[in-house]
VMD Tcl script that builds the backbone (N, CA, C; Angstrom):
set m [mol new atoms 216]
animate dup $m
set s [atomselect $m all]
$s set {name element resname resid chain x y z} {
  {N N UNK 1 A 104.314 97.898 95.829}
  {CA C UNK 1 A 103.800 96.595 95.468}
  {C C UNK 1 A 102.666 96.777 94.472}
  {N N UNK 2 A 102.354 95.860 93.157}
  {CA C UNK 2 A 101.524 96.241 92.667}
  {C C UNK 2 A 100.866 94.669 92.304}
  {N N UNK 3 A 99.874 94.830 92.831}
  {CA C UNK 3 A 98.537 93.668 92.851}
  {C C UNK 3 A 97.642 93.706 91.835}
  {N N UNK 4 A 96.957 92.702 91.060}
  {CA C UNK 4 A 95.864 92.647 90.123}
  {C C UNK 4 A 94.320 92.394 91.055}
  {N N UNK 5 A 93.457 93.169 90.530}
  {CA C UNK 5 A 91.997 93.010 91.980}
  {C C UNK 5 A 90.983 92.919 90.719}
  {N N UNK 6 A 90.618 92.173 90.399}
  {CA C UNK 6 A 89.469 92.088 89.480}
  {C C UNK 6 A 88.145 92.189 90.392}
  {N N UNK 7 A 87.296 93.321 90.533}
  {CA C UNK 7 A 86.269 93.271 90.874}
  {C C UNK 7 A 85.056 92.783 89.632}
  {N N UNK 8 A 84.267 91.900 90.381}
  {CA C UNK 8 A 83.626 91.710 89.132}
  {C C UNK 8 A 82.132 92.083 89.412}
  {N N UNK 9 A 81.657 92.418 89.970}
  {CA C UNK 9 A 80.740 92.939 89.981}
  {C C UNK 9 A 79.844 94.012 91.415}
  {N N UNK 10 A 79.608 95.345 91.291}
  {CA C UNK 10 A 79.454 96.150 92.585}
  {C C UNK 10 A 78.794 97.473 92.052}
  {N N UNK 11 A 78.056 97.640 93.321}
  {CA C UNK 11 A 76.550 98.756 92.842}
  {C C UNK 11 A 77.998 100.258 93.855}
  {N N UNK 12 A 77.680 100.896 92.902}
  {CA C UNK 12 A 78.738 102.461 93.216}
  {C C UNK 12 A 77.598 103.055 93.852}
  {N N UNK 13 A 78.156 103.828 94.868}
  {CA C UNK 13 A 77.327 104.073 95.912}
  {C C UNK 13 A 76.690 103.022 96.843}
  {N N UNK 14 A 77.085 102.115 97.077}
  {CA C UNK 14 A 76.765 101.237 98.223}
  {C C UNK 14 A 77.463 101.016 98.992}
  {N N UNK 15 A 78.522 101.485 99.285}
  {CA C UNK 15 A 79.298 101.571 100.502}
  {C C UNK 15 A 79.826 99.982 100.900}
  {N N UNK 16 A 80.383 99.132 99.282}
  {CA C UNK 16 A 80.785 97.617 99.154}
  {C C UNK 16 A 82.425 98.088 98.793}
  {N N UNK 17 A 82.388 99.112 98.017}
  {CA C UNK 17 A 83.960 99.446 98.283}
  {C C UNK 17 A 84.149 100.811 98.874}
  {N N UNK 18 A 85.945 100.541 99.167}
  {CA C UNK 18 A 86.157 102.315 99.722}
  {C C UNK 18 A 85.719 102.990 99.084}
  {N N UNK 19 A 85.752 104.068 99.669}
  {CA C UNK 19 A 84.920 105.556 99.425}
  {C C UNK 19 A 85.355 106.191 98.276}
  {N N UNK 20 A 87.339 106.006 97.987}
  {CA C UNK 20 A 87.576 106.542 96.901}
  {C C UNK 20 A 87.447 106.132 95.610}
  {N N UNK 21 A 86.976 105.119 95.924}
  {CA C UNK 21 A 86.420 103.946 94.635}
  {C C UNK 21 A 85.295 105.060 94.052}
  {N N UNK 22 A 83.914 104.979 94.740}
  {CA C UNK 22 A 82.666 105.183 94.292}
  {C C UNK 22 A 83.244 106.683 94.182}
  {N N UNK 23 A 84.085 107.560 94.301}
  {CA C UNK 23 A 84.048 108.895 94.114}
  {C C UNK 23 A 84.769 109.032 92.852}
  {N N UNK 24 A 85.971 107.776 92.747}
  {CA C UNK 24 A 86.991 107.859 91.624}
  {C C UNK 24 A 86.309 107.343 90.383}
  {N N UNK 25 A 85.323 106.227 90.000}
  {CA C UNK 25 A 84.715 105.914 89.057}
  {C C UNK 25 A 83.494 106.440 88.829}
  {N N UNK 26 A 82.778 107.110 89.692}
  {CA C UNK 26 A 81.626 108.336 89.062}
  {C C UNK 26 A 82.288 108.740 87.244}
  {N N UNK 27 A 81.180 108.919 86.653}
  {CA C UNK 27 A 81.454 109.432 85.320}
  {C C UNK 27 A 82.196 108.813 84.266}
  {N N UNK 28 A 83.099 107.884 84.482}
  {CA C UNK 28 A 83.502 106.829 83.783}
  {C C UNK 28 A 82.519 106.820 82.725}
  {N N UNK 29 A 82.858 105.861 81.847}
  {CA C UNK 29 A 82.218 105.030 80.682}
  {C C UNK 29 A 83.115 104.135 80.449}
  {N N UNK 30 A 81.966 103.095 80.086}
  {CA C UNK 30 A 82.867 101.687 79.194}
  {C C UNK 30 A 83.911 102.397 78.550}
  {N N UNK 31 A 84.285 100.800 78.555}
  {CA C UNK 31 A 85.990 101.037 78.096}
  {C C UNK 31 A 87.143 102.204 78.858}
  {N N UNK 32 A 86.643 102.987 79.335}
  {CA C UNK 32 A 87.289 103.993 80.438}
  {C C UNK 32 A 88.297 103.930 80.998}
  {N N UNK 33 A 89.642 104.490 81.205}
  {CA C UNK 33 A 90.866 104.099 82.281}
  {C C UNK 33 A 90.969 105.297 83.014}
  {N N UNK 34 A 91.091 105.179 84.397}
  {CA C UNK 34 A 91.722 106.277 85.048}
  {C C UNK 34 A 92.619 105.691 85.538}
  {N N UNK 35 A 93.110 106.333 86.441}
  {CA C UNK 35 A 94.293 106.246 87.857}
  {C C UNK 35 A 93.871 106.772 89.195}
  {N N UNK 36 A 93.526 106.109 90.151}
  {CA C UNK 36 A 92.879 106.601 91.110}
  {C C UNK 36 A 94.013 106.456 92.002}
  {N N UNK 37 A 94.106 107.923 92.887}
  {CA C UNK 37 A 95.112 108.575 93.354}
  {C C UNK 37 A 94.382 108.400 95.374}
  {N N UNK 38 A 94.037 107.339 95.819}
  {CA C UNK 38 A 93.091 107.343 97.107}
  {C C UNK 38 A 93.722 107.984 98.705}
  {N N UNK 39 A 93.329 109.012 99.078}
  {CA C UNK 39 A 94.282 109.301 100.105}
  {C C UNK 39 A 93.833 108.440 101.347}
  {N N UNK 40 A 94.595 108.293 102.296}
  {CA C UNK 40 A 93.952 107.222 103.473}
  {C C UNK 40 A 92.477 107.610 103.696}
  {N N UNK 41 A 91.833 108.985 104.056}
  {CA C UNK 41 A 90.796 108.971 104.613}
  {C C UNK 41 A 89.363 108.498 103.853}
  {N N UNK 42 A 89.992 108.466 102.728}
  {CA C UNK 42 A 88.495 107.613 101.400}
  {C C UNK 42 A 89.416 106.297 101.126}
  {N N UNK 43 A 90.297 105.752 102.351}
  {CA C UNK 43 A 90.404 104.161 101.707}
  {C C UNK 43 A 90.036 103.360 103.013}
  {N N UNK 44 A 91.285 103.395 103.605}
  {CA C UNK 44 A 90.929 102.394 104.661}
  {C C UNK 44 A 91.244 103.271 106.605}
  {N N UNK 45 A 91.700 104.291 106.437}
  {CA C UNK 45 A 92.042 105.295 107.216}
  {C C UNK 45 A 92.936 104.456 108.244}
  {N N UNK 46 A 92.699 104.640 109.705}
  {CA C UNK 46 A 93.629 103.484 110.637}
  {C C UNK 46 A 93.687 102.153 110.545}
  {N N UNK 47 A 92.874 101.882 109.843}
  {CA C UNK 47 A 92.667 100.103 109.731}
  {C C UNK 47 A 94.167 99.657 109.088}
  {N N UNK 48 A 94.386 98.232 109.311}
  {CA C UNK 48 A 94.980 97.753 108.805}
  {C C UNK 48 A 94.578 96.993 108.168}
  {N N UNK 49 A 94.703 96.497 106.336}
  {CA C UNK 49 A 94.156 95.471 105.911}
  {C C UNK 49 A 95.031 94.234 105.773}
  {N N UNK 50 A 95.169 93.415 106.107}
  {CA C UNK 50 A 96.115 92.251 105.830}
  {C C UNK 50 A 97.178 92.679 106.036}
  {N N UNK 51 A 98.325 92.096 105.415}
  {CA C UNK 51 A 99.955 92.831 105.732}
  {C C UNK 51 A 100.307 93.453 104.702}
  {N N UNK 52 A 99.672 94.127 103.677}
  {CA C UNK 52 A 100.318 94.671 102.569}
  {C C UNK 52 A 99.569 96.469 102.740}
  {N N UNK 53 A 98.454 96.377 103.168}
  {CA C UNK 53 A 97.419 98.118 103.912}
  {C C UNK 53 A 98.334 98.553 104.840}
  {N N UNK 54 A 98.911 99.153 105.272}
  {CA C UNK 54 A 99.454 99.656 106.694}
  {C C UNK 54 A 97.858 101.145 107.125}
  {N N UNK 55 A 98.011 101.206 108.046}
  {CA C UNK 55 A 97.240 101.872 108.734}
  {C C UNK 55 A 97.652 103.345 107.995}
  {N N UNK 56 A 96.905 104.412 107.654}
  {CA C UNK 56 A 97.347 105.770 106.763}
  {C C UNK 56 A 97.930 105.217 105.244}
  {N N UNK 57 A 97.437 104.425 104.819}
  {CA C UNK 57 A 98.138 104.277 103.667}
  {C C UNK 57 A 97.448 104.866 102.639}
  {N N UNK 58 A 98.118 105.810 101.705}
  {CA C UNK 58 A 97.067 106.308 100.147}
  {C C UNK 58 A 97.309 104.982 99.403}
  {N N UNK 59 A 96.563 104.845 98.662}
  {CA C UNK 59 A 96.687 104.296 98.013}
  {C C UNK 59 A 96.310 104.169 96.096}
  {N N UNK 60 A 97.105 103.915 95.410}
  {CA C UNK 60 A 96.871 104.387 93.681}
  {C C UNK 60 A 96.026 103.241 93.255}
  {N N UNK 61 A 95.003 103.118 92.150}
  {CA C UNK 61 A 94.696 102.038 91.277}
  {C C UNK 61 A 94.873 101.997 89.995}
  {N N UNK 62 A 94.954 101.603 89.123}
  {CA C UNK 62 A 95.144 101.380 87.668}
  {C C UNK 62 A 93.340 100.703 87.303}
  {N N UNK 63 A 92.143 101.673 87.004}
  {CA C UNK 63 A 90.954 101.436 86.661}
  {C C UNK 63 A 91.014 100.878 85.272}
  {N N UNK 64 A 89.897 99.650 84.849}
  {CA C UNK 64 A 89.789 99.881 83.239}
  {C C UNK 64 A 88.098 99.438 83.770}
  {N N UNK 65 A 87.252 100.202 83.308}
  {CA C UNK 65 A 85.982 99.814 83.444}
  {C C UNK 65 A 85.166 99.279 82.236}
  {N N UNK 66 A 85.236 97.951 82.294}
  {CA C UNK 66 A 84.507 97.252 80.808}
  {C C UNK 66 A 83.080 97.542 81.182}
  {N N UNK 67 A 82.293 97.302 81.907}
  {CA C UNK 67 A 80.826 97.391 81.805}
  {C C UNK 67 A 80.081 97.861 82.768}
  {N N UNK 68 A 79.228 98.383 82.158}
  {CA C UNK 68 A 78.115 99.175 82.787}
  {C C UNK 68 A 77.016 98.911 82.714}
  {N N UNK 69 A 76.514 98.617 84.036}
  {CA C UNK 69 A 74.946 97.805 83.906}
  {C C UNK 69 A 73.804 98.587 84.682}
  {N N UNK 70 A 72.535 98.893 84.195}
  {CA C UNK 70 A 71.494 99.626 85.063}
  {C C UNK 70 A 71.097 99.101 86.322}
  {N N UNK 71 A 70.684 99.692 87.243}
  {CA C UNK 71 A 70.111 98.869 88.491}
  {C C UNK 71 A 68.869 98.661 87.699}
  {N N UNK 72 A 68.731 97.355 88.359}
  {CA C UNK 72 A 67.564 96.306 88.225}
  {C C UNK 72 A 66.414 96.990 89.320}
}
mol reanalyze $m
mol bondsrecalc $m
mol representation Tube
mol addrep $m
């Protein structure tokens, strides 16, 4: 299944998204694309999220990081 998630705004390293988030976008720069490859234990591990997470699920993202802002 492939979903669109516009995050629009989140401090990396605050523990507001999974784990493989803040580990997968370290080092980025604007304009930036990766592919984040998340194995269950840096996403959601036994949890289930809604009906589309199953409990152990890896999970991939398609990153494009437009902006980068300093902490205030």
């Amino acid at each position: 299944m492939i979903t669109e998630l516009k995050i629009t705004d989140t401090l990396i390293g605050s523990k507001r998204v999974i784990q493989g988030w803040d580990i997968g976008v370290m080092g980025m720069k604007e304009g930036g694309k990766r592919t984040l490859n998340v194995p269950a234990h840096l996403a959601y591990g036994e949890r289930q999220i809604g009906k589309f997470i199953t409990p152990n699920s890896n999970l991939i993202f398609h990153v494009e990081l437009i902006e980068v802002r300093p902490r205030e």
